[in-house]
C-alpha positions in Angstrom: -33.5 4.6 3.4 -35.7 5.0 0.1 -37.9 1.9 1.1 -38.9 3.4 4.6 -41.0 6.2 2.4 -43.1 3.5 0.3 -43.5 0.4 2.6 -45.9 1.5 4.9 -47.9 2.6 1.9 -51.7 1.9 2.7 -54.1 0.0 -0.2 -57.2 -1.5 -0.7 -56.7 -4.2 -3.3 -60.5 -5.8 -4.6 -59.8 -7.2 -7.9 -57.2 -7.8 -10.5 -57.2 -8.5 -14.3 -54.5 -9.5 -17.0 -53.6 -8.4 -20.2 -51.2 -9.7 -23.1 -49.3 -7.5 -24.9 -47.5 -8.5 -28.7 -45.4 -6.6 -30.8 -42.6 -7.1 -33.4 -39.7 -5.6 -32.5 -36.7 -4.1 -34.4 -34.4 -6.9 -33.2 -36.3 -9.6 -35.6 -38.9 -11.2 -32.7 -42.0 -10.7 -31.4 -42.4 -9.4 -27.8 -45.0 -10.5 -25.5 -46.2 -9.3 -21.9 -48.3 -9.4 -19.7 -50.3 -6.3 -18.1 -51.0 -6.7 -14.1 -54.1 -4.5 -13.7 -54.8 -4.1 -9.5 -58.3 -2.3 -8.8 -58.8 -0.9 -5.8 -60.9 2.3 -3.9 -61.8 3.6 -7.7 -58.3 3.4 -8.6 -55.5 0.9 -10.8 -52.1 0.1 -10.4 -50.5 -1.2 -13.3 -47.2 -3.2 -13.7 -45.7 -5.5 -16.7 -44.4 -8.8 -16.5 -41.6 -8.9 -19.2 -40.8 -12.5 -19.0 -39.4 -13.1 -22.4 -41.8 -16.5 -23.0 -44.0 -16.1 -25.2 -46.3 -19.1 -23.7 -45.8 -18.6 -20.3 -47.9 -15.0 -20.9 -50.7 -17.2 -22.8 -50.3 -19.4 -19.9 -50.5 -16.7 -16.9 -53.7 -14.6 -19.2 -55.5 -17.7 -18.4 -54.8 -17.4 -14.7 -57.1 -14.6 -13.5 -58.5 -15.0 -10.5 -56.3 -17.9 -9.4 -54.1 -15.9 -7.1 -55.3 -15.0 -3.6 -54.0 -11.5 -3.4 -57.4 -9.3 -2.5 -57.4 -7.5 0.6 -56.1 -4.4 2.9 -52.3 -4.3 2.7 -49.3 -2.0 3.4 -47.1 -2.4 0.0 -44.6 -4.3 2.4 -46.9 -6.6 3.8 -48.1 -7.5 0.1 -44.9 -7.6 -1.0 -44.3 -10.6 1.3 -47.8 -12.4 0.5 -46.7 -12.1 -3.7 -43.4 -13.7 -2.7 -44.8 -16.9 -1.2 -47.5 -17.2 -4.2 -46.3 -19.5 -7.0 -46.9 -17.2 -9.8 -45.9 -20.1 -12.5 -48.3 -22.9 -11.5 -46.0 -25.1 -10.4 -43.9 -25.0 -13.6 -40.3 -23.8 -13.7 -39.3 -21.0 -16.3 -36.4 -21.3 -18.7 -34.5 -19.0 -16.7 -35.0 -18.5 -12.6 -34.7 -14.7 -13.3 -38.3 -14.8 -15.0 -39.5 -15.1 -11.0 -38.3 -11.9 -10.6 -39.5 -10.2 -14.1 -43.4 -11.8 -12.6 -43.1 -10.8 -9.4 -41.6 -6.9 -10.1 -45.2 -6.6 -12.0 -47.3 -7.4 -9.1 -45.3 -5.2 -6.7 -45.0 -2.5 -9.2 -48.4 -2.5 -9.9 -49.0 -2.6 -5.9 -47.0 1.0 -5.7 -49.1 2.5 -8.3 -52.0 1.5 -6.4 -50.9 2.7 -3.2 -49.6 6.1 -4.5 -52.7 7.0 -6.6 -55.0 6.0 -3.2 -52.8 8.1 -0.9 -53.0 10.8 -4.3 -49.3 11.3 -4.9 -46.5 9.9 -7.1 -43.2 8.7 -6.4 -41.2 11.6 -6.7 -43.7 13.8 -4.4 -43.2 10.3 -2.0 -39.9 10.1 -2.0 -39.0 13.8 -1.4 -37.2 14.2 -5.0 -38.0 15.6 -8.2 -38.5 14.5 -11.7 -35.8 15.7 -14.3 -35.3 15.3 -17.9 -34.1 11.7 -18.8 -31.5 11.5 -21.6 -31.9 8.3 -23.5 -29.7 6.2 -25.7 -30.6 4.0 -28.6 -30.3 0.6 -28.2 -29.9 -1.8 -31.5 -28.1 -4.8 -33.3 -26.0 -4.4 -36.6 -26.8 -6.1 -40.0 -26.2 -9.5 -40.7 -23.1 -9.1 -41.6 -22.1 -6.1 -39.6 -21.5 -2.7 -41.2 -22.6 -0.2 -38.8 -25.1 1.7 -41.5 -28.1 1.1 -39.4 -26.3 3.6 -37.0 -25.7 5.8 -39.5 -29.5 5.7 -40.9 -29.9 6.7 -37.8 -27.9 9.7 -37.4 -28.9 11.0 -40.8 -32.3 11.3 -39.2 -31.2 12.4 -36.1 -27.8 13.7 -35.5 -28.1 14.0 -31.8 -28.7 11.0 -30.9 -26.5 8.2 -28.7 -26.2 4.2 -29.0 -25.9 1.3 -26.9 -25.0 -1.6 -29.2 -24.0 -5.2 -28.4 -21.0 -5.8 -30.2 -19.8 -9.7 -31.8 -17.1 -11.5 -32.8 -17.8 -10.6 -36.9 -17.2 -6.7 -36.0 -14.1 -5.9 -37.6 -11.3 -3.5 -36.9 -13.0 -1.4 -40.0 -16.9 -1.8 -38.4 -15.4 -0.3 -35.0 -13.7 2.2 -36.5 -16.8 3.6 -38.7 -18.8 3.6 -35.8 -16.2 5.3 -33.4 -16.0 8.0 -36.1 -19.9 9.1 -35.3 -18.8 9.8 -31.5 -22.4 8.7 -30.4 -21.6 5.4 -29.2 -21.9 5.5 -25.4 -22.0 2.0 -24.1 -20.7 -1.7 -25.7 -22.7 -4.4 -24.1 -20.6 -7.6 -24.6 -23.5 -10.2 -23.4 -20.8 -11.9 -22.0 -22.8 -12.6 -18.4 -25.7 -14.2 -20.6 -25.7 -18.1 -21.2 -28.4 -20.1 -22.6 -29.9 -17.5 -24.2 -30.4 -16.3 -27.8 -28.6 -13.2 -27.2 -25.1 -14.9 -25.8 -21.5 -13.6 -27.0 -19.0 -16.0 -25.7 -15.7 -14.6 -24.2 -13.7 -13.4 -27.3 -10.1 -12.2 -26.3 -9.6 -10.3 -29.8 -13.2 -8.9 -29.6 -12.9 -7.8 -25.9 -9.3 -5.8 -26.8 -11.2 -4.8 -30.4 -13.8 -2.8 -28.1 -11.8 -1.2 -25.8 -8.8 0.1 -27.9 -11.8 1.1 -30.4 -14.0 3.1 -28.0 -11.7 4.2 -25.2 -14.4 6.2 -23.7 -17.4 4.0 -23.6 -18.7 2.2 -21.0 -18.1 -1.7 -21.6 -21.0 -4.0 -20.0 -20.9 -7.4 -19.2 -17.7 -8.8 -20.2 -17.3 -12.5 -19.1 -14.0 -12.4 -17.0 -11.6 -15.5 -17.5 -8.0 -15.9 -17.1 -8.0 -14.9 -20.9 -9.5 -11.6 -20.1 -8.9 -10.5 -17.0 -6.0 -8.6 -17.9 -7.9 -7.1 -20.9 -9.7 -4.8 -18.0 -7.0 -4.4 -15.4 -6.7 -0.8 -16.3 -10.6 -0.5 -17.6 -12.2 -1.3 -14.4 -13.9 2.1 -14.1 -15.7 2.1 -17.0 -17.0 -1.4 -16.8 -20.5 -1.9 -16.4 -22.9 -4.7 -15.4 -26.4 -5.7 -16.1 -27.3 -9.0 -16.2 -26.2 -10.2 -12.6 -27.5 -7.3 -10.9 -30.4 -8.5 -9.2 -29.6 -7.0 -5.5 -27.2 -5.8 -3.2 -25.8 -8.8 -2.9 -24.9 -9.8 -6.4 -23.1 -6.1 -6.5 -20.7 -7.2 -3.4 -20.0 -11.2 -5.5 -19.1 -8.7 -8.6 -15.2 -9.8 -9.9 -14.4 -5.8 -8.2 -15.8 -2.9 -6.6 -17.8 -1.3 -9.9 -17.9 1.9 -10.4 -21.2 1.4 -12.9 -24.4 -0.4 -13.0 -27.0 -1.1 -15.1 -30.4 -1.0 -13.3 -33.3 -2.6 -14.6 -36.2 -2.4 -12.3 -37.7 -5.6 -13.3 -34.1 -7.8 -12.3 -35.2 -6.8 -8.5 -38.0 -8.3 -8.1 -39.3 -6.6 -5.5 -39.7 -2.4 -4.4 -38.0 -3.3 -1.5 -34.2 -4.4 -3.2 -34.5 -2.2 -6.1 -34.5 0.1 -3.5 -32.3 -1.0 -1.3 -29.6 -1.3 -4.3 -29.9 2.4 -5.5 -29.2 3.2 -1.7 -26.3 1.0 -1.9 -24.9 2.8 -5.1 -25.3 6.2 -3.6 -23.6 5.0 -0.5 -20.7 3.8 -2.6 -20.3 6.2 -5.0 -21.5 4.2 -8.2 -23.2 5.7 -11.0 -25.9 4.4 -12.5 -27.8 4.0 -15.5 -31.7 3.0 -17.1 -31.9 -0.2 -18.8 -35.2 -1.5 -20.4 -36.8 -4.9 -21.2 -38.8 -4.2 -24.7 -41.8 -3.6 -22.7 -44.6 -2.7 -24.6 -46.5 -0.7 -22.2 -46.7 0.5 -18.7 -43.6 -0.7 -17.7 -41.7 1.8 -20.2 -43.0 4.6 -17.9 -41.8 2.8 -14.5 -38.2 2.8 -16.3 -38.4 6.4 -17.2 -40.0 7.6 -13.5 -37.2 6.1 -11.6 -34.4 6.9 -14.2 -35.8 10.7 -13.6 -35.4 10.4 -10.2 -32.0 8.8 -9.7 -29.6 8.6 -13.0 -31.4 11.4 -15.6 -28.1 12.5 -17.1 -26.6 8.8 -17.0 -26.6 7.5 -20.9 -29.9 5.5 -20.0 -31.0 2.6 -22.1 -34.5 3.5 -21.8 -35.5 5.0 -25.3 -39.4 5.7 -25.9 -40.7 1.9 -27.4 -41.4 3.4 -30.7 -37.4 3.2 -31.2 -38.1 -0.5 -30.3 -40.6 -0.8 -33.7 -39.5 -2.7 -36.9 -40.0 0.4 -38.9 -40.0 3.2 -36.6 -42.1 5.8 -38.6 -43.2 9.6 -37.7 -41.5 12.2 -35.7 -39.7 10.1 -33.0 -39.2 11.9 -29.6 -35.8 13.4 -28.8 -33.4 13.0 -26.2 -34.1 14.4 -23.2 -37.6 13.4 -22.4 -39.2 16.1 -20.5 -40.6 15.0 -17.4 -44.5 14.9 -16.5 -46.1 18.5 -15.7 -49.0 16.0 -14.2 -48.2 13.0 -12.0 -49.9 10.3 -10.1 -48.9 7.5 -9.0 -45.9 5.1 -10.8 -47.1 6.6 -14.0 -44.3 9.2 -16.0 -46.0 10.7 -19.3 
């Protein structure tokens, strides 16, 4: 099992510091994190908390030294004190989920620790290698669709590949422009997403839109209802999820065995069922793919390290964060990213 090769993973932690992160991003809001910096033995781990609440980062940066986390740890036996500290101060977070995002960037940082004290990286760790990671581009049409922002795009860069979340305004002529590029790799329907800004409601005519339109795509999180079921009955194997994939667990509620997932890193929570869940894919012959969280920093790497080791080929939703930019300026990198010559630790640049 992947987690036996990291949990026994010796540190010294002796200090810790936080650091917000803010950008704009290209999908019209500004992004905040927070950086987890863990000092130990002349060395730093570094994880990011991608907890899309803008104030709960202003509220955590003013935290430092309030969590009891110092000491001589294996990465599993920190992994179970982080879990019983109440990273939030006592306040709950507009969405339970945000534990996790919190948590993933003290136990991330807690692997890059342990790996650069022990002086190796993951891949070295874990008996595997890095490979090339293709990406895909993730982005929202205009307001109202038309599908030129792809197109801007692919004057720039012909080569590339999109993942775009489609609404109920795209119409028959939108899907059909965009189909014509034959770079459109994944629809993500944001159908598993309520409460948030990003929700699509269950849409019938959009759902059967998307799949007549794209019949080789991967279709992510539709909402399944007695409306839509039947949409999928003979689509099931290239439906994806995202958003409820947050362990093993949540794959076996899933409405059927999937034959795709989306993993982001961050959904896990901790090392150990991130883990546990890529095990669980492998064992059940499910593909996976990268998904990112606008980080801003650090945590871009983590996505692009494990995506390398696991799912490099898949149609990963892990583009370098200058895509993420308002105006994205300069030479952009270009699908696949070449993995590190030199490696320590979580770290892949």
């Amino acid at each position: 099992m992947l987690y036996d090769h990291v949990s026994e993973l010796e540190f010294e932690l002796e200090d810790y510091d936080l650091e917000q992160r803010e950008r704009d991003t290209s999908s019209g809001f500004t992004r905040a994190t927070t950086i987890v910096s863990l000092h130990g033995d002349g060395e730093t781990g570094r994880g990011e908390d991608v907890t899309y609440d803008n104030d709960a980062h202003e509220a955590l940066n003013g935290s430092v030294g309030d969590f009891p986390i110092t000491g001589e740890y294996t990465l599993d036996e920190f992994s179970g004190q982080v879990s019983e500290i109440d990273l939030f101060h006592g306040t709950e977070p507009d969405q339970s989920i945000f534990h996790n995002y919190r948590q993933w960037a003290f136990e991330s940082a807690a692997l890059d620790l342990a790996l650069k004290q022990s002086n190796t990286n993951l891949a070295d760790c874990l008996g595997r290698t890095y490979d090339p990671v293709r990406f895909v581009v993730s982005t929202r049409l205009e307001d109202p669709p038309t599908g030129d922002i792809v197109l801007d795009w692919l004057d720039r860069n012909p080569e590339l590949e999109f993942k775009l979340d489609p609404t109920s305004e795209w119409t028959t002529e939108v899907i059909e422009r965009l189909a014509a590029t034959d770079a459109v790799r994944t629809l993500d329907l944001k159908g598993q997403y309520h409460g948030t800004t990003v929700d699509q409601p269950a849409d019938p005519e959009l759902y059967k839109r998307i799949i007549d339109g794209f019949p080789e795509a991967l279709i992510e999180d539709p909402e399944i209802n007695e409306e839509t079921r039947p949409l999928f009955e003979d689509e099931k194997a290239r439906v994806t999820w995202d958003y409820p994939i947050r362990g093993v667990e949540t794959v076996e509620n899933l409405p059927w065995e999937p034959k795709w997932l989306n993993i982001k890193p961050s959904r896990f929570g901790s090392v150990q069922s991130l883990f546990d869940t890529i095990d669980y894919c492998r064992e059940h012959d499910i593909q996976m793919f990268g998904g990112g969280q606008f980080e801003l920093d650090v945590g871009r790497e983590h996505i692009h390290a494990v995506a390398s080791l696991f799912y490099p080929n898949a149609p990963n939703d892990v583009a370098p964060k200058a895509y993420n930019d308002p105006d994205p300026g300069g030479e952009l990198p270009s699908s696949p990213l070449a993995p590190p010559t030199v490696s320590q630790g979580l770290s892949w640049q």
